[in-house]
PyMOL commands that place a pseudoatom at each C-alpha (Angstrom):
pseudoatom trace, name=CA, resn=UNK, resi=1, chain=A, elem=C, hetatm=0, pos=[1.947, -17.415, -166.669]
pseudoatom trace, name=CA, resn=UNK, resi=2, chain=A, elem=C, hetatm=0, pos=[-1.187, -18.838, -165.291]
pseudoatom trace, name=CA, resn=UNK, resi=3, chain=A, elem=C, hetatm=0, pos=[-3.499, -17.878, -161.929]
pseudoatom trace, name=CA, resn=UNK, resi=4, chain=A, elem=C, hetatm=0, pos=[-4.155, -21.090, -159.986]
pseudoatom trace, name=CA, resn=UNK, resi=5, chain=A, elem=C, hetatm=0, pos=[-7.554, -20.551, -160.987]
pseudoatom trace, name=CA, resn=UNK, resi=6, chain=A, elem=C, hetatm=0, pos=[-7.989, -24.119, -162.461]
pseudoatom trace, name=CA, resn=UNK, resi=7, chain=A, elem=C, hetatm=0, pos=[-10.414, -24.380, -165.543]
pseudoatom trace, name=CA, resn=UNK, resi=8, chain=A, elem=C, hetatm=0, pos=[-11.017, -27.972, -165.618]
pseudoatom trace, name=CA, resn=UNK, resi=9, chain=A, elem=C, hetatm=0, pos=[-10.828, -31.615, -164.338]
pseudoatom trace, name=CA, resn=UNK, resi=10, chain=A, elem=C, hetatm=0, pos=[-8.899, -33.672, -166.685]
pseudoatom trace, name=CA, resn=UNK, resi=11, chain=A, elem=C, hetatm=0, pos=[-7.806, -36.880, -167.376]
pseudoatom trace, name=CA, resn=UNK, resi=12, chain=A, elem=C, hetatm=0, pos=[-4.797, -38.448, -168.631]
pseudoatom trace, name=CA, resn=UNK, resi=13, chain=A, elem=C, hetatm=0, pos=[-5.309, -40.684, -171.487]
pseudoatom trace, name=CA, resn=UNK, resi=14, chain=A, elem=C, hetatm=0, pos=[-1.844, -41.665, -172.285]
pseudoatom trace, name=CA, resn=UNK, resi=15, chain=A, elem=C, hetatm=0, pos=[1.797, -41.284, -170.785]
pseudoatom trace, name=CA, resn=UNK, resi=16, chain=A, elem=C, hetatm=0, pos=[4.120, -42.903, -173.045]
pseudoatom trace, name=CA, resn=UNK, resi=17, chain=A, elem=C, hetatm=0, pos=[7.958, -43.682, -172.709]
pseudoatom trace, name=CA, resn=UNK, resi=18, chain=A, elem=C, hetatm=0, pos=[7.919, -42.794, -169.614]
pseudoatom trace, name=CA, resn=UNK, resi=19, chain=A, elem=C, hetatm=0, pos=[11.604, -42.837, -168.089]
pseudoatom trace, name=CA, resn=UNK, resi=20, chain=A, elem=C, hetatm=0, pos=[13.925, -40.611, -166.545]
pseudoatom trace, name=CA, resn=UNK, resi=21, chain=A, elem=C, hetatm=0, pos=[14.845, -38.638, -169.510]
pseudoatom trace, name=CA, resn=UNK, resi=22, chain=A, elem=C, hetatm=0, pos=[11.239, -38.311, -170.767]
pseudoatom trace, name=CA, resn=UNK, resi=23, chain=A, elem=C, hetatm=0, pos=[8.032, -38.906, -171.688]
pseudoatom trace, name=CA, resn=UNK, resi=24, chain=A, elem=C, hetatm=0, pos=[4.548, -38.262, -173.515]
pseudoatom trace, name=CA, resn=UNK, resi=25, chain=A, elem=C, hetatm=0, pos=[1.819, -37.202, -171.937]
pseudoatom trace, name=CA, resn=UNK, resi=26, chain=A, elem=C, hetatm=0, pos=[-2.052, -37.218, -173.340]
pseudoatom trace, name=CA, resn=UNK, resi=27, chain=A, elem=C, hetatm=0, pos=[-4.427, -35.685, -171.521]
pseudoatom trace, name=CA, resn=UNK, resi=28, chain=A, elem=C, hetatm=0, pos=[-8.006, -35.196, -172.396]
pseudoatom trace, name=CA, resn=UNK, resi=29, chain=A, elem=C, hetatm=0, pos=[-9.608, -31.996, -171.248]
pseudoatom trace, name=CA, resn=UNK, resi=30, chain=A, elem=C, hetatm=0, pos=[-12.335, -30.755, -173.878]
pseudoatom trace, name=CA, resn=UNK, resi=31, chain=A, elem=C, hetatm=0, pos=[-12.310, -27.233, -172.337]
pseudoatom trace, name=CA, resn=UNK, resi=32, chain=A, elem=C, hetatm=0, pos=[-8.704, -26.271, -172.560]
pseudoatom trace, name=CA, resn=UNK, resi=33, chain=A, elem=C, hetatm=0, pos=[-8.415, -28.040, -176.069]
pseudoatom trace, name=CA, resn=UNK, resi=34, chain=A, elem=C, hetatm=0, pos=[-10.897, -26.487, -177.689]
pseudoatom trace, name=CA, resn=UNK, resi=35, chain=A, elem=C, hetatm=0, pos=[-9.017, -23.368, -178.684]
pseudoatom trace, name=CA, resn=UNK, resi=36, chain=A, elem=C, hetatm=0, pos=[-5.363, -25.106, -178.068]
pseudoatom trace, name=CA, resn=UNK, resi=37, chain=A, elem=C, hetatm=0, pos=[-2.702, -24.767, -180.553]
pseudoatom trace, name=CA, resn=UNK, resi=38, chain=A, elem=C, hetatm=0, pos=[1.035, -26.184, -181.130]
pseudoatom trace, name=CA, resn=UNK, resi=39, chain=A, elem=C, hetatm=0, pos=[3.069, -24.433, -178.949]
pseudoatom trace, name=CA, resn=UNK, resi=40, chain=A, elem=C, hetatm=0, pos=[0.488, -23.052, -176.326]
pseudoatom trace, name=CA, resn=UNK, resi=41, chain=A, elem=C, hetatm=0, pos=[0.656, -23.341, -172.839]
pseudoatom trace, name=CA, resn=UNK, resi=42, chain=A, elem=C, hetatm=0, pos=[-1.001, -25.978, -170.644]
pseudoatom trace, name=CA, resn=UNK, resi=43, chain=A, elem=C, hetatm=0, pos=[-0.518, -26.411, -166.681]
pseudoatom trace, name=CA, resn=UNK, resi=44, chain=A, elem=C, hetatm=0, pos=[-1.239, -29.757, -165.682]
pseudoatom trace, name=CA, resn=UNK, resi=45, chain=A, elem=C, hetatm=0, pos=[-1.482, -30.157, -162.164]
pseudoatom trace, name=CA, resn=UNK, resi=46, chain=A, elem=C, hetatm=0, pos=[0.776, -27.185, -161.276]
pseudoatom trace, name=CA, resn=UNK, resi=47, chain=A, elem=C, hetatm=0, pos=[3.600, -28.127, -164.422]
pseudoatom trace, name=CA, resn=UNK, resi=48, chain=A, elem=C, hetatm=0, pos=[3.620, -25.558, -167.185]
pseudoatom trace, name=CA, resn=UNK, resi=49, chain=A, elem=C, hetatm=0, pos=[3.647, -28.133, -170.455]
pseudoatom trace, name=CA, resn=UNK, resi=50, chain=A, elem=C, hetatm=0, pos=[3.707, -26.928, -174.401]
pseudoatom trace, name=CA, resn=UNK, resi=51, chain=A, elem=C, hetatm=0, pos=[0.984, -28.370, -176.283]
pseudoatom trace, name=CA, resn=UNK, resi=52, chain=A, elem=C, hetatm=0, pos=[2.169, -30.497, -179.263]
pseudoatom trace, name=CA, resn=UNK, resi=53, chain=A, elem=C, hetatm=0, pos=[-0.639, -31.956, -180.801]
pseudoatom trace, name=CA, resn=UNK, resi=54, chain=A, elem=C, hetatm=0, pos=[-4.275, -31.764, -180.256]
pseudoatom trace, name=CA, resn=UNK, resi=55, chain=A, elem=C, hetatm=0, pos=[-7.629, -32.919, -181.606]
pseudoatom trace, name=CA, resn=UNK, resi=56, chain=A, elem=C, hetatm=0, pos=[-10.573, -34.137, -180.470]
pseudoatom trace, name=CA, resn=UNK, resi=57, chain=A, elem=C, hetatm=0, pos=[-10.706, -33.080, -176.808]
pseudoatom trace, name=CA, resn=UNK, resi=58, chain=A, elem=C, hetatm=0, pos=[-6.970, -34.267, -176.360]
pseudoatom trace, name=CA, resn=UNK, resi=59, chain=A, elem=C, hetatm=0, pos=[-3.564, -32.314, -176.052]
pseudoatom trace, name=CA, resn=UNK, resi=60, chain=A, elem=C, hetatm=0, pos=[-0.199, -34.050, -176.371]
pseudoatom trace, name=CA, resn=UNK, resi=61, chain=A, elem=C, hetatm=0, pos=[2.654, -32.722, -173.869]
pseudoatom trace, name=CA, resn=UNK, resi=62, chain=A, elem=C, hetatm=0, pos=[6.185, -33.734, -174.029]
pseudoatom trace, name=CA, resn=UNK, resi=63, chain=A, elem=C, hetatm=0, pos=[7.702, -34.099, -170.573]
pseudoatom trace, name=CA, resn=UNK, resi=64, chain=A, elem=C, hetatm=0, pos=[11.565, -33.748, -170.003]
pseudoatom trace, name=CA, resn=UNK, resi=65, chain=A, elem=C, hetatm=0, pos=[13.591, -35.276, -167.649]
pseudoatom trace, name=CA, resn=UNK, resi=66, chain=A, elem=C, hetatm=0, pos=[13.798, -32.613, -165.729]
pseudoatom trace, name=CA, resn=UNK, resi=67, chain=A, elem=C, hetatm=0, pos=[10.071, -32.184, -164.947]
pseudoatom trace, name=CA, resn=UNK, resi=68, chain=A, elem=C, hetatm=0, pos=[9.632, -35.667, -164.051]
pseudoatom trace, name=CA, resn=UNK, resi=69, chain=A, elem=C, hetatm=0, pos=[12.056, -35.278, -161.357]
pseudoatom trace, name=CA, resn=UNK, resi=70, chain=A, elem=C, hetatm=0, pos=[10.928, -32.249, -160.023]
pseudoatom trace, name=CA, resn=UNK, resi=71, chain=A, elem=C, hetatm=0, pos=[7.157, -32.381, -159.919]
pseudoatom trace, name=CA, resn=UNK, resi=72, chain=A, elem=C, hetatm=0, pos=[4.644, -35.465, -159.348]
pseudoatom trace, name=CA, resn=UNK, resi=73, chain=A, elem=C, hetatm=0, pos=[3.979, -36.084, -163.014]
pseudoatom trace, name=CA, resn=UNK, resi=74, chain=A, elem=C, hetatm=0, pos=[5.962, -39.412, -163.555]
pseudoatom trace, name=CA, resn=UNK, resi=75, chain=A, elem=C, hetatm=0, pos=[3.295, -41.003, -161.040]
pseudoatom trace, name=CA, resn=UNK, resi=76, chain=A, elem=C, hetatm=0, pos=[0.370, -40.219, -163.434]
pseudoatom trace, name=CA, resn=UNK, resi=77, chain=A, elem=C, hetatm=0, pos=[-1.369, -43.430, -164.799]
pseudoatom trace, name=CA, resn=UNK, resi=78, chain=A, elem=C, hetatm=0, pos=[-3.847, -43.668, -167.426]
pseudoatom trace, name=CA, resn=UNK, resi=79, chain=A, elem=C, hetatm=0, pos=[-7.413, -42.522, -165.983]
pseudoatom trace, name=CA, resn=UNK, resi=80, chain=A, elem=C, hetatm=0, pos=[-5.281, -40.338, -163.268]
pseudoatom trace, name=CA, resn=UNK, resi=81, chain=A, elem=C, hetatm=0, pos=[-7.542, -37.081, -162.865]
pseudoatom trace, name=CA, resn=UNK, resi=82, chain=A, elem=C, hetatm=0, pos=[-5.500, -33.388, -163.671]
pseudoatom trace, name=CA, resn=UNK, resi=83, chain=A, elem=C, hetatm=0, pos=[-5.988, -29.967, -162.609]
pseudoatom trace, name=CA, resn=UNK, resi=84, chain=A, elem=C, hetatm=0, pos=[-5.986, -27.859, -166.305]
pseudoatom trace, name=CA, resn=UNK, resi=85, chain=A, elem=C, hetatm=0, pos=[-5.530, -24.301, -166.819]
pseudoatom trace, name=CA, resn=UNK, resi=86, chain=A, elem=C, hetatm=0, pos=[-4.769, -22.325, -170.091]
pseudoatom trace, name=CA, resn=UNK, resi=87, chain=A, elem=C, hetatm=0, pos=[-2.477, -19.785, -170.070]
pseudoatom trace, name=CA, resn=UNK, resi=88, chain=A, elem=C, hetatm=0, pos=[-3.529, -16.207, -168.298]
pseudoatom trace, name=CA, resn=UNK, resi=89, chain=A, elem=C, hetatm=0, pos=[-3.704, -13.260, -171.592]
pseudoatom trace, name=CA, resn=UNK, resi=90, chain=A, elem=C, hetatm=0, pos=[-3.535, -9.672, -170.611]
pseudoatom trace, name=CA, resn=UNK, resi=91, chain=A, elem=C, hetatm=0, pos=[-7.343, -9.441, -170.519]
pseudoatom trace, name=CA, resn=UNK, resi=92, chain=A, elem=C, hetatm=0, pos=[-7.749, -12.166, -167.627]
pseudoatom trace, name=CA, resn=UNK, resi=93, chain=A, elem=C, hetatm=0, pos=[-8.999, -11.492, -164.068]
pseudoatom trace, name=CA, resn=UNK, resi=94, chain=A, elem=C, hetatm=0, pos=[-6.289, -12.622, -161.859]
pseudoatom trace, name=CA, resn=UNK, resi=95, chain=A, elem=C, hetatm=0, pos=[-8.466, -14.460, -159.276]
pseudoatom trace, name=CA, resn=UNK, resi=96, chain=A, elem=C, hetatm=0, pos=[-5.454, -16.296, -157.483]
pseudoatom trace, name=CA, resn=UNK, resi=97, chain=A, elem=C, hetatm=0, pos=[-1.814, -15.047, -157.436]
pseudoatom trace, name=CA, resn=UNK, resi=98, chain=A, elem=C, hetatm=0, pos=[0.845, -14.708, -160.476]
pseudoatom trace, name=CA, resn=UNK, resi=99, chain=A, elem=C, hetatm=0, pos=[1.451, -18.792, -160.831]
pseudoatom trace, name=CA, resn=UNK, resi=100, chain=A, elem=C, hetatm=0, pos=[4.778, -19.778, -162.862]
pseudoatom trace, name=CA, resn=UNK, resi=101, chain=A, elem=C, hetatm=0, pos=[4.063, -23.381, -163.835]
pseudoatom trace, name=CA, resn=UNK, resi=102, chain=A, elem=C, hetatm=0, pos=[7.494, -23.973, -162.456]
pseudoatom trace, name=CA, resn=UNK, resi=103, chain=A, elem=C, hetatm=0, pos=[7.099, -26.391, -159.804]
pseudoatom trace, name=CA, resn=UNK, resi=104, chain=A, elem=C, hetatm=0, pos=[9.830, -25.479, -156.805]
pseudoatom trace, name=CA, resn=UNK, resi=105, chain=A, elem=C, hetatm=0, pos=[9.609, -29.552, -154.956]
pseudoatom trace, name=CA, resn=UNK, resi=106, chain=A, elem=C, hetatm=0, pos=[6.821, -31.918, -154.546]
pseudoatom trace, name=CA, resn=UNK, resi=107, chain=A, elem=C, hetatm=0, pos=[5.058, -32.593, -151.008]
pseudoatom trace, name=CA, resn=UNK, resi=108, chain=A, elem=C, hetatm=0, pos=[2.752, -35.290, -149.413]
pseudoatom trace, name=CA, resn=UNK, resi=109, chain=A, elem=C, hetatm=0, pos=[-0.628, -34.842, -148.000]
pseudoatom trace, name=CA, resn=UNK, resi=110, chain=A, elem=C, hetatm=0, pos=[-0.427, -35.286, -144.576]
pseudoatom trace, name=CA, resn=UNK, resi=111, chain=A, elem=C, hetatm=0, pos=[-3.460, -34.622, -142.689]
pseudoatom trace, name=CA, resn=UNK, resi=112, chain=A, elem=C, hetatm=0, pos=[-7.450, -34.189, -143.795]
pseudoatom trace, name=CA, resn=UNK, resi=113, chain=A, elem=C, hetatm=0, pos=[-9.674, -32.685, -141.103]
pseudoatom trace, name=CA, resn=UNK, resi=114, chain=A, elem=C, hetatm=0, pos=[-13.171, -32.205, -142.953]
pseudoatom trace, name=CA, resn=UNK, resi=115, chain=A, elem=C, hetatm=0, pos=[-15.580, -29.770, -140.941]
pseudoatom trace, name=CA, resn=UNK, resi=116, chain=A, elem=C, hetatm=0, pos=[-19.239, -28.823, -141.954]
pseudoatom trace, name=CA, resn=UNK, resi=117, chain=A, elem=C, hetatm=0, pos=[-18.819, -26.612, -145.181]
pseudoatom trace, name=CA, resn=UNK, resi=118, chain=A, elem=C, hetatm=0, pos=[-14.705, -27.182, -145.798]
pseudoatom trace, name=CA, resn=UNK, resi=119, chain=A, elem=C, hetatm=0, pos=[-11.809, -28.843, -145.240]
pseudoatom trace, name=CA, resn=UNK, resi=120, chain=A, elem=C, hetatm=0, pos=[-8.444, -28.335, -144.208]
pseudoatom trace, name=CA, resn=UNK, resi=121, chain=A, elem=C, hetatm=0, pos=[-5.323, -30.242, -145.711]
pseudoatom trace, name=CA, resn=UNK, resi=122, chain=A, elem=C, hetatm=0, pos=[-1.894, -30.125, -144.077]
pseudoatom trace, name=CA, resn=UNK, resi=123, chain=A, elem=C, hetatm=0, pos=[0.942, -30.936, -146.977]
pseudoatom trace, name=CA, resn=UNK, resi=124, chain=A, elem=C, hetatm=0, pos=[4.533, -31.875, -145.847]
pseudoatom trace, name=CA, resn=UNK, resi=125, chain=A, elem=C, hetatm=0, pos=[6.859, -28.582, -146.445]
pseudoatom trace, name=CA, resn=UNK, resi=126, chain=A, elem=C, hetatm=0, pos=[10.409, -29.657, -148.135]
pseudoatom trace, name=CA, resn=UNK, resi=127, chain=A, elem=C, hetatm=0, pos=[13.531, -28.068, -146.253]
pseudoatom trace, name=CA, resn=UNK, resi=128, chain=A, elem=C, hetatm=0, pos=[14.374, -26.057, -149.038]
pseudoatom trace, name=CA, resn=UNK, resi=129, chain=A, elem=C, hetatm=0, pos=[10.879, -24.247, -149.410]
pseudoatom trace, name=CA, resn=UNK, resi=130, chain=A, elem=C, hetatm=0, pos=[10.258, -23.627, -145.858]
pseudoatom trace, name=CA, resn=UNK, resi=131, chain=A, elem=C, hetatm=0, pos=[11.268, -19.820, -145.891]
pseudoatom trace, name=CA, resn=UNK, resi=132, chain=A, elem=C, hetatm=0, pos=[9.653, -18.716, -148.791]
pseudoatom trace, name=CA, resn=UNK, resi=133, chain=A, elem=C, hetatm=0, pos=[6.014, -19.796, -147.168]
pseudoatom trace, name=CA, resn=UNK, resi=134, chain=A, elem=C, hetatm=0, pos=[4.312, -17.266, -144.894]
pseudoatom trace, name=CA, resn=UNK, resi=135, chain=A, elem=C, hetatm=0, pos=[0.988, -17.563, -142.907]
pseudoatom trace, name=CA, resn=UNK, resi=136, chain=A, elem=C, hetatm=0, pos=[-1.742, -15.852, -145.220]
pseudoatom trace, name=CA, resn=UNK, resi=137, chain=A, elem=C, hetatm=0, pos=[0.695, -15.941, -148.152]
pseudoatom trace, name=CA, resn=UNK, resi=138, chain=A, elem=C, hetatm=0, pos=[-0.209, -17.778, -151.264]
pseudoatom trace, name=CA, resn=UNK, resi=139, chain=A, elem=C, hetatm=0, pos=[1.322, -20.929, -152.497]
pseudoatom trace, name=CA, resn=UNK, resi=140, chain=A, elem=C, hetatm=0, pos=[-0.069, -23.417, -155.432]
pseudoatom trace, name=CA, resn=UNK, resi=141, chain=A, elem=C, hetatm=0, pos=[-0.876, -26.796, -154.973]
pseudoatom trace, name=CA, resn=UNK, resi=142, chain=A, elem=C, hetatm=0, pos=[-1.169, -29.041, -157.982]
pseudoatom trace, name=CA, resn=UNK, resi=143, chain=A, elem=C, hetatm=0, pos=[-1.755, -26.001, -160.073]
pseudoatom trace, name=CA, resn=UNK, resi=144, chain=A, elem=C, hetatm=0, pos=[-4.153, -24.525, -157.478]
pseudoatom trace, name=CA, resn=UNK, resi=145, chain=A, elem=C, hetatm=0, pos=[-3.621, -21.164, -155.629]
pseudoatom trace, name=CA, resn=UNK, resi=146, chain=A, elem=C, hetatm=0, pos=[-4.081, -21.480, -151.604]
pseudoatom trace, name=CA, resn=UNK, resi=147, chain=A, elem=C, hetatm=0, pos=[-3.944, -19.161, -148.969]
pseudoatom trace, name=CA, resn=UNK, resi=148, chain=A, elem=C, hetatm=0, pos=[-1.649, -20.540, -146.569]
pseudoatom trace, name=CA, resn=UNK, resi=149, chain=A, elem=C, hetatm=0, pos=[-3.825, -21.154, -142.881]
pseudoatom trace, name=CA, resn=UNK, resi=150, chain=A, elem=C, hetatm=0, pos=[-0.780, -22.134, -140.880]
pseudoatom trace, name=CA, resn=UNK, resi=151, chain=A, elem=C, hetatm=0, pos=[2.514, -22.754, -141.425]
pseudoatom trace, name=CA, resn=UNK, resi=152, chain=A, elem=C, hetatm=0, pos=[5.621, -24.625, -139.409]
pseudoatom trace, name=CA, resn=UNK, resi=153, chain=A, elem=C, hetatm=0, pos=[9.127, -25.916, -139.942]
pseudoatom trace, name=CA, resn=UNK, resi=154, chain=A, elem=C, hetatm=0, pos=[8.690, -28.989, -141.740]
pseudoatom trace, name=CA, resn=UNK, resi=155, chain=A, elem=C, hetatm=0, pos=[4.580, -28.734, -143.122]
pseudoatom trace, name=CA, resn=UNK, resi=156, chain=A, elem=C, hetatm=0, pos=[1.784, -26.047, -144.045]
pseudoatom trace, name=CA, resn=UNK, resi=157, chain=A, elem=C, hetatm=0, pos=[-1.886, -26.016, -143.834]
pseudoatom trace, name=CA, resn=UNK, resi=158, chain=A, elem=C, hetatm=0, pos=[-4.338, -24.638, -146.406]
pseudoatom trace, name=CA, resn=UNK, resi=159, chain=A, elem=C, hetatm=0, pos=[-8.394, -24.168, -146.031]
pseudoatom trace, name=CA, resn=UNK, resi=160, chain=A, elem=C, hetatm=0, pos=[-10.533, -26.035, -148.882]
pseudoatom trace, name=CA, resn=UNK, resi=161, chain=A, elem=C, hetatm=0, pos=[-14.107, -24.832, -149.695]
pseudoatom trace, name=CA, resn=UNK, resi=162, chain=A, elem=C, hetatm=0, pos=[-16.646, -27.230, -151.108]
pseudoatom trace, name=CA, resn=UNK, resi=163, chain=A, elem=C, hetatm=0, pos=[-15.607, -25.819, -154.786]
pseudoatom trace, name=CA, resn=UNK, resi=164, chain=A, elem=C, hetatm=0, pos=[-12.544, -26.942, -154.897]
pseudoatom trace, name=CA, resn=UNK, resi=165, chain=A, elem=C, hetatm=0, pos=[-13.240, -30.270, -152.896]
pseudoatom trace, name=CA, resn=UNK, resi=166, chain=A, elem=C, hetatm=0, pos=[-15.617, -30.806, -155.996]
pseudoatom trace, name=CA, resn=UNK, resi=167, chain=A, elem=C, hetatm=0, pos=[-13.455, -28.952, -159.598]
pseudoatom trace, name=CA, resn=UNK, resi=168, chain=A, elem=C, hetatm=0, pos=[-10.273, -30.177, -158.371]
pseudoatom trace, name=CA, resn=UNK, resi=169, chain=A, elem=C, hetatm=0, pos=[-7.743, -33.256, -157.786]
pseudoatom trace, name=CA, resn=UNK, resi=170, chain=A, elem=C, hetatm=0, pos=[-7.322, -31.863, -153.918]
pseudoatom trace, name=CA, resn=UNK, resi=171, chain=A, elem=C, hetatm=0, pos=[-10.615, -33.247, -153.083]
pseudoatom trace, name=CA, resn=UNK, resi=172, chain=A, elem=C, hetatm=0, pos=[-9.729, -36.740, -154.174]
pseudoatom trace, name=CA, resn=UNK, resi=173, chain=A, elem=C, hetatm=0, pos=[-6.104, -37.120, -152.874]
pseudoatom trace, name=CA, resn=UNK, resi=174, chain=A, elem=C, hetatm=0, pos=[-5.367, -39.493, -150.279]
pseudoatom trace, name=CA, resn=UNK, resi=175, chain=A, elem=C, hetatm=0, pos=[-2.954, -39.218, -147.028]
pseudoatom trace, name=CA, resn=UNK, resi=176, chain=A, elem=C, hetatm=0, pos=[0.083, -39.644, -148.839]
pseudoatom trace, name=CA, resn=UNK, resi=177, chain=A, elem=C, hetatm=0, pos=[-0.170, -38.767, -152.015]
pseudoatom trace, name=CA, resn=UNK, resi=178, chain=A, elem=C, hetatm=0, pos=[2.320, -36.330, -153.647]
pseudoatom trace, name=CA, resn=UNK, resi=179, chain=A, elem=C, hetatm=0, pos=[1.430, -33.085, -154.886]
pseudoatom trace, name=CA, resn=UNK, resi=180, chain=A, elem=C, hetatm=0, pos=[3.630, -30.337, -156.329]
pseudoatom trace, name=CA, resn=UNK, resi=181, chain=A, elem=C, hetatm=0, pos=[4.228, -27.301, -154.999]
pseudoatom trace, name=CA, resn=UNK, resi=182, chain=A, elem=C, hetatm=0, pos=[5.009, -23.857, -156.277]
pseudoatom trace, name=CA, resn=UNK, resi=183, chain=A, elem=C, hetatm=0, pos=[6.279, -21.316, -153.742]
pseudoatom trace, name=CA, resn=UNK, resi=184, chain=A, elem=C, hetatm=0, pos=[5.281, -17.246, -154.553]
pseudoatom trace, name=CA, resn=UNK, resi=185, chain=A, elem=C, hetatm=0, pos=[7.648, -16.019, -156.875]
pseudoatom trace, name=CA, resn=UNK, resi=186, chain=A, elem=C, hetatm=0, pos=[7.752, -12.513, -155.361]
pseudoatom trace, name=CA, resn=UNK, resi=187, chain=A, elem=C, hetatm=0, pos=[9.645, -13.905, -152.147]
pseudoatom trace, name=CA, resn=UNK, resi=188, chain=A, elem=C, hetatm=0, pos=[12.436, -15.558, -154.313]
pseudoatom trace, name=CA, resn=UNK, resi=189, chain=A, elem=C, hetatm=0, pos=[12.896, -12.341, -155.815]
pseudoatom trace, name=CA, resn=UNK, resi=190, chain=A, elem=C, hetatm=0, pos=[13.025, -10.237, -152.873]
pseudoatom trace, name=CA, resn=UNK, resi=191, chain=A, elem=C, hetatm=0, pos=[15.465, -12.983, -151.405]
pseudoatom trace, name=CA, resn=UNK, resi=192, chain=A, elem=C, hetatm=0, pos=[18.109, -12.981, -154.373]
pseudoatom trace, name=CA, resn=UNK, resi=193, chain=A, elem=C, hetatm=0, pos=[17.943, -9.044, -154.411]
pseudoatom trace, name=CA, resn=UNK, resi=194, chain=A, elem=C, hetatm=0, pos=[18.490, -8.850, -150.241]
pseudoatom trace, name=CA, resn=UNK, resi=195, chain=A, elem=C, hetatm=0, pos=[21.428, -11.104, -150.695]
pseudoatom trace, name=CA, resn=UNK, resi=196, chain=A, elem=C, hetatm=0, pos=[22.624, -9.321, -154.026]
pseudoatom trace, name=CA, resn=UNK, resi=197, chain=A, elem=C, hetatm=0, pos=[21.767, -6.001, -153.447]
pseudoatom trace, name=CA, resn=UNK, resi=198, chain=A, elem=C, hetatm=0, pos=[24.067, -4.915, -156.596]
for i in range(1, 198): cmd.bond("trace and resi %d" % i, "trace and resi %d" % (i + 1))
show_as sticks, trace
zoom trace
């Protein structure tokens, strides 16, 4: 379980094999490795990963097939900056929303309309997502919780201050780029139990 809060800019140093059943991917993040172990929990960009290996500023992620077709990872390249965050313990402030690491569908930037002290970014919305996103609900971008500005059929807006333009990947994508996407768990829950009442 993680926050959205992200701790650090990364970078991926490797991604190895990659293919549609898998792949291996290095990223170097001296902040997050620094107290990582085998088996701990790593969201990269939004995607929950389990560290295998680490030294030296470096984890090492295995990525299943699954993931890469699901989320925005398979585009990484070597040098391609990441939004990190360890896992939340019971002690941590919970400064966004309860974030999964379990990436629901990836969307495109759309729009970027900068104004004096922020910027907002409209994101494409897929079909499938569309009801679980609410005007002033949150939703996670690349591993970042948002507060949702606006919201329509097919795309959503979301209000960027100068923070996040600067500690995050969402101040250097471009129209077009993918980005994954993480709906509010709390409205698939209340969905399945209002269909399935039993």
């Amino acid at each position: 379980m993680f926050t959205g809060i992200v701790e650090e800019l990364g970078e991926v140093a490797d991604l190895a094999g990659t293919s549609d059943d898998s792949a291996l991917l290095t990223v170097r993040g001296s902040l997050v490795s620094e107290d990582a172990r085998h088996g701990d929990s790593i969201s990269v960009n939004g995607v929950c990963l389990t560290v295998v290996d680490v030294g030296d500023g470096v984890f090492t992620a295995d990525v299943m097939g699954e993931t890469l077709r699901r989320s925005s990872l398979g585009s990484l390249r070597t040098g391609s900056p990441v939004n990190l965050e360890r896992a939340a313990t019971l002690g941590s402030r919970l400064g966004g929303h309860l974030v999964q690491g379990h990436v629901d569908g990836v969307g495109r930037i759309l729009r970027r309309e900068p104004a004096a002290q922020w910027e907002t970014v409209t994101v494409s919305l897929p079909p499938e997502l569309g009801r679980y996103v609410v005007e002033k609900g949150s939703i996670t971008i690349d591993g970042v919780s948002l507060t949702v500005t606006a919201v329509t059929e097919d795309e959503f807006s979301v209000g960027l201050i100068p923070t996040t333009l600067k500690l995050t990947t969402l101040g250097h994508k471009r129209i077009g780029d993918p980005v994954n996407l993480e709906v509010d768990v709390i409205a698939k829950y209340v969905e399945k139990m209002l269909r399935d009442p039993r």
